[in-house]
N, C-alpha and C positions, 0 to 999 in steps of 0.2 A: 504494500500500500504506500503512495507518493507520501512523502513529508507533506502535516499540518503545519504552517506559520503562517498565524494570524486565524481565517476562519476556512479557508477550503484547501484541497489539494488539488494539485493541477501539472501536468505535465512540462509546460510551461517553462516553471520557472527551473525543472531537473534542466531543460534543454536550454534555457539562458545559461545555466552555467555548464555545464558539458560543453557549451560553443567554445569557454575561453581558452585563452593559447599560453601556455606557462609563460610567463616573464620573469627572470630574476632581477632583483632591485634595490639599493641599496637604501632608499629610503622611500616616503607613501608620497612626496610633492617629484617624485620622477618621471612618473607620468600622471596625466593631471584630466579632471573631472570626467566627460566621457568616454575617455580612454578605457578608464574601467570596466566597461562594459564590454570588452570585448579581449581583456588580459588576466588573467588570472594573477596577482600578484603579493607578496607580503615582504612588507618591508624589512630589509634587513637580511630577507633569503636570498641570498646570492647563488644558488648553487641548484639545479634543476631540479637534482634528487630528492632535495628537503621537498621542493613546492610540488613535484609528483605525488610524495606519499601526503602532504597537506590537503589537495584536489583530492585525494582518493579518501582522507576523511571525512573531510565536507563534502563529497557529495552522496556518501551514506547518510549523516545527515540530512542532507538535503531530500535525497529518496526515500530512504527508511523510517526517516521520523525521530533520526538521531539527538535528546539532549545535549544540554551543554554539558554536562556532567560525560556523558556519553564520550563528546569530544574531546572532556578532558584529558581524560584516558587516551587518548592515538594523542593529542599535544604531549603528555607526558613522554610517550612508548619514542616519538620521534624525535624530540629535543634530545632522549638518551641516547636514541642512536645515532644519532649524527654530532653530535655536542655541541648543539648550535645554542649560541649566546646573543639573547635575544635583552630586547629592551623591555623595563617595566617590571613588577609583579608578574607572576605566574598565572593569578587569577583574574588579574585583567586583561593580562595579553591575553589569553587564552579567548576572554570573552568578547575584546573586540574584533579579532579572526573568526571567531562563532556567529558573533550577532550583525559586523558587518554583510559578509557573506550570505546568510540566510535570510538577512531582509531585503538585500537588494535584490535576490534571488525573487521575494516574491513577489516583490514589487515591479518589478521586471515582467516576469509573469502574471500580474492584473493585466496589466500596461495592455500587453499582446491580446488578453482576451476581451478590455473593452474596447478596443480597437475593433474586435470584431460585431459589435453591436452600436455603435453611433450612430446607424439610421433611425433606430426605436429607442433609443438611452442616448441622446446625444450632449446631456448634462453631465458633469462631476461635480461632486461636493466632496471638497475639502472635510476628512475627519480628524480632530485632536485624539489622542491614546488618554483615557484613563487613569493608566497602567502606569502613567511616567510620573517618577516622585518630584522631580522638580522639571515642571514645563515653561519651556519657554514662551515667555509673553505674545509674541510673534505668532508661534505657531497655535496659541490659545486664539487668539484675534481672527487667527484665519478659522480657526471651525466654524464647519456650516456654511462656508462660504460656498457658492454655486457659479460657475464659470460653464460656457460653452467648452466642450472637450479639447477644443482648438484653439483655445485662446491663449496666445503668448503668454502669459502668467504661467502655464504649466512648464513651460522650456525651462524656467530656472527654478519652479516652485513644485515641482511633483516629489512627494518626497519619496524615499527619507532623506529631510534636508540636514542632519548632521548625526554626529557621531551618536549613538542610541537611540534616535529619535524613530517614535514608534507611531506618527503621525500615515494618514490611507486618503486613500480618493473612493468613492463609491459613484458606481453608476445612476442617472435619474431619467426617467420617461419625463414628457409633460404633463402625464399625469400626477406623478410623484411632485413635480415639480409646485401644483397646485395646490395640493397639500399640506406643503411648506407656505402659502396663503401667498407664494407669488407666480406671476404672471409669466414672467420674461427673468431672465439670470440676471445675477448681480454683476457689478462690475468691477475690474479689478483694480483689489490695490494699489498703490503708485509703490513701488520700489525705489528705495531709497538703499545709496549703496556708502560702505565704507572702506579704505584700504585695508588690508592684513597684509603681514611680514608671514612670508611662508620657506621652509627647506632651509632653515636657519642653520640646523646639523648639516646638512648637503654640500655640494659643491657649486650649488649656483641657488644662493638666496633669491628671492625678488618677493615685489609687493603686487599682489592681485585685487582684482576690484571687487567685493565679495557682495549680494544684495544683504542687509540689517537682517537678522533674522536665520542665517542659512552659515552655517560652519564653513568656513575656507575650503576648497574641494568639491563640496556639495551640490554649488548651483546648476544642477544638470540635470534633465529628466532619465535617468537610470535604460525605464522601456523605451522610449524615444533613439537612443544610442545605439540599443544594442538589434530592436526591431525595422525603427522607423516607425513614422506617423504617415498613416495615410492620406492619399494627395491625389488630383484627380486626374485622371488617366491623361487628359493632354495637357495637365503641366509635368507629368512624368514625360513622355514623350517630347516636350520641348526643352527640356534639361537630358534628354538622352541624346540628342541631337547636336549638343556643346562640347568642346572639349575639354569643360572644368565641370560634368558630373562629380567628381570625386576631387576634393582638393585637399593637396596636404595639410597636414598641422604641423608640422614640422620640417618646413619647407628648404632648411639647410641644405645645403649639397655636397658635390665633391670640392669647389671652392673652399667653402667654407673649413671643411676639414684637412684642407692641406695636401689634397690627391689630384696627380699628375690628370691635367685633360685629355692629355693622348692615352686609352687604354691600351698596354702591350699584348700583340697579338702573339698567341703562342701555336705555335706548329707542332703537329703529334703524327704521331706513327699511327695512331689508333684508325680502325678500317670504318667507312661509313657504312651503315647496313644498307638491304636493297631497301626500298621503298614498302612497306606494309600492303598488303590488298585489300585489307577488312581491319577491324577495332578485334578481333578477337587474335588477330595471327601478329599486329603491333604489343597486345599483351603478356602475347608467349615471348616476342624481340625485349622486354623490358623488364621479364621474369629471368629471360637467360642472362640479360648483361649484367643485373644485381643480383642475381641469384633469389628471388624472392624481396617480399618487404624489407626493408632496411631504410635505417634512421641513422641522421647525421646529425653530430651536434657542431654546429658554425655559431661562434659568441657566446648570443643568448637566445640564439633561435634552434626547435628544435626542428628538424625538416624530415619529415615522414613520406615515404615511396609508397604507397600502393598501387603495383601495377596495372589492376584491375583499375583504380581511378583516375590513374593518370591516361592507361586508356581511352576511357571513357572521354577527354577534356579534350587531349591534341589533337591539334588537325594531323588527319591521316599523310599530309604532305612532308609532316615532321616525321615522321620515322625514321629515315636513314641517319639521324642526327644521336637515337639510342645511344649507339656506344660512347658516347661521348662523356652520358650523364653522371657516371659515378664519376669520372675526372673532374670533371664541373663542379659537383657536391664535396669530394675530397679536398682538392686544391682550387676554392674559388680565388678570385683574384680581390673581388669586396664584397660584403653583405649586405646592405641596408635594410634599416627595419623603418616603416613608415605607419605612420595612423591617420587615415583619411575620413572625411565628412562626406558626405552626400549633400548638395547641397538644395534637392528638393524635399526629400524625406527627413534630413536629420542624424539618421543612419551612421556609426559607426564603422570602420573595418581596420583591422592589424594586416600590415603587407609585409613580407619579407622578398626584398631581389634579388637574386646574385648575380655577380656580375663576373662574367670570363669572356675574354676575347681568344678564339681562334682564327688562323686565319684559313678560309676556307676558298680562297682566291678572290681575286678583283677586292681588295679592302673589305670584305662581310665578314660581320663579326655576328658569333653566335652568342645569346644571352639564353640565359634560364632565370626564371620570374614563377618566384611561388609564393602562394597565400595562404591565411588559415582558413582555415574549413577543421569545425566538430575538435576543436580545442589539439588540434596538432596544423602544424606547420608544411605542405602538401605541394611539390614538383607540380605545374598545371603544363608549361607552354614552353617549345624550342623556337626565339626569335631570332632567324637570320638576316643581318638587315648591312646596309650599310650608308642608312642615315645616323648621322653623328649626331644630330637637334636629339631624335629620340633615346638615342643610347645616354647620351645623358640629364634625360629627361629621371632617368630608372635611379638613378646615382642620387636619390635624394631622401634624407631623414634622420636619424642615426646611424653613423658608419656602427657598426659590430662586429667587423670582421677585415683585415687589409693585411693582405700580400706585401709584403717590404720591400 
């Protein structure tokens, strides 16, 4: 039976977090507000293995109906085995890895399922928790409040807007709506914002604009991030149609980090295969080169083969490019990890690129570009190309990984 938090169980919110993709990190302002939604992350794990066996905690929890006492127990079992020296108390850390986790989880998961009912429920009201021993003012003021489901107010006010805050949104018909003895929804607050000093432990402090009310990190709608808000079919199609659907957040490049513009082209002995005829005889060419699934760990990225799915992705034109792949994955030349927006939906996404130049004549240089998909990091595409604009188009986010 799915995990109870708060009032129902839902699949939902198991498959928000199953999506995310381990990140190691050395502190929680490293990557910042809906980033989250799509990284799996705890501050201070630096090291894959810890945030493996972490994920495989929390998401019994998450499924099974795991307390925290529950979880205390695997935090104990894995701090021993690994001898990781974490910040805080024991019983706090423990709880804000529990309680963070599991609420965004199912907040996350509402998110997804009134999104599927806005034609007949197309209200939210804001609910305060009972349950919270010292509530903030803020978030008292806003109970009860009723906004259209689309109303900007949600983008930085859907909570949980900070560290424990055990504040909900519920769905309302217009009937419901009348009931509460009015006609039409309210209107939203005016947000008022304050600076905060954030990542003061870190290596790159800075001050954020935070709205009154909403914990430094928080101002994000959690479901929004990691789903997307729905949007009408031809403003999706006029945003598919641009070349900034997706725009970095972390728009640094290889500039910025100090990496030569000219990629070196490397020349291999390795044989190119024949061309594939079908997706099932490209999977046997991808099973033979790797010998089966295998996983590469580059940085902080972990990059997972499945034959069968990378079948499934390439164009069948890329085939003869196979043998190339575990060279590529072995000795890339740079990694990049990028987190991009959607910029009609809202939409989160984690990308990882690698970057290798071969030369395969006339200047074409081969890249491989993979992203996450179901919380591991996934080979999709062989691009041989040889426009320069684009290749270093790829070259942008956090370097993770450079060849010397």
């Amino acid at each position: 039976m799915p995990a109870k938090y708060g009032s129902l169980a839902f699949q939902e919110a198991i498959d928000f977090f199953r999506d995310k993709v381990r990140l190691p990190t050395e502190t929680w302002t490293d990557i910042w507000q809906g980033m989250h939604a799509r990284a799996f992350t705890i501050a201070g794990a630096t090291r894959d293995d810890i945030l493996l066996d972490f994920q495989k905690a929390l998401d019994k929890s998450i499924a099974q109906g795991g307390s925290l006492k529950d979880f205390r127990n695997d935090f104990d079992t894995i701090v021993d085995k690994f001898g990781w020296g974490y910040n805080g108390g024991r019983d706090w850390r423990s709880r804000v890895i529990y309680d963070t986790n599991m609420r965004t989880a199912y907040q996350a998961g509402r998110y997804q399922q009134m999104q599927q009912v806005t034609k007949t429920r197309p209200f939210w009201i804001y609910k305060h928790s009972d349950a919270v021993e010292h509530p903030r003012p803020e978030h008292l003021a806003w109970d009860g409040l009723v906004l259209n489901h689309d109303d900007p107010f949600w983008d930085t006010h859907y909570p949980p807007n900070g560290w424990g805050c055990r504040c909900s949104v519920r769905t309302l018909s217009q009937r419901d709506l009348n009931k509460l003895g009015k006609t039409v929804p309210d209107s939203a607050p005016s947000i008022n914002s304050r600076d905060v000093l954030v990542g003061q432990r870190g290596p790159s402090p800075r001050t954020v604009s935070v709205p009154q009310g909403i914990d430094a990190g928080w101002a994000y709608n959690v479901g929004e991030a990691a789903w997307g808000r729905n949007v009408a079919d031809e403003v999706r199609r006029q945003w598919q149609n641009t070349k900034s659907t997706w725009v970095p957040l972390n728009p640094a490049g290889w500039a910025e980090a100090g990496r030569p513009e000219q990629i070196p082209l490397q020349k291999t002995n390795i044989k190119l295969s024949e061309k594939a005829s079908s997706k099932e005889e490209m999977q046997r060419l991808i099973e033979k080169a790797l010998g089966g699934k295998k996983s590469y760990q580059l940085g902080k990225a972990t990059i997972l083969i499945d034959p069968e799915r990378l079948a499934s992705h390439v164009d069948i034109d890329r085939s003869k490019y196979i043998n190339l792949l575990d060279d590529t994955l072995t000795n890339p030349y740079e990694v990049w990890l990028s987190f991009e927006r959607h910029q009609a939906t809202g939409k989160y996404a984690l990308r990882s690129r690698i970057i290798k130049g071969y030369d395969l004549g006339k200047g074409r240089v081969l890249l491989i570009v993979a992203n996450s998909i179901k919380g591991e990091l996934e080979g999709w595409t062989f691009l041989p190309t040889s426009d320069k604009k684009y290749i270093q188009r790829q070259r942008v986010g956090e370097l993770i990984y450079a060849e010397d």
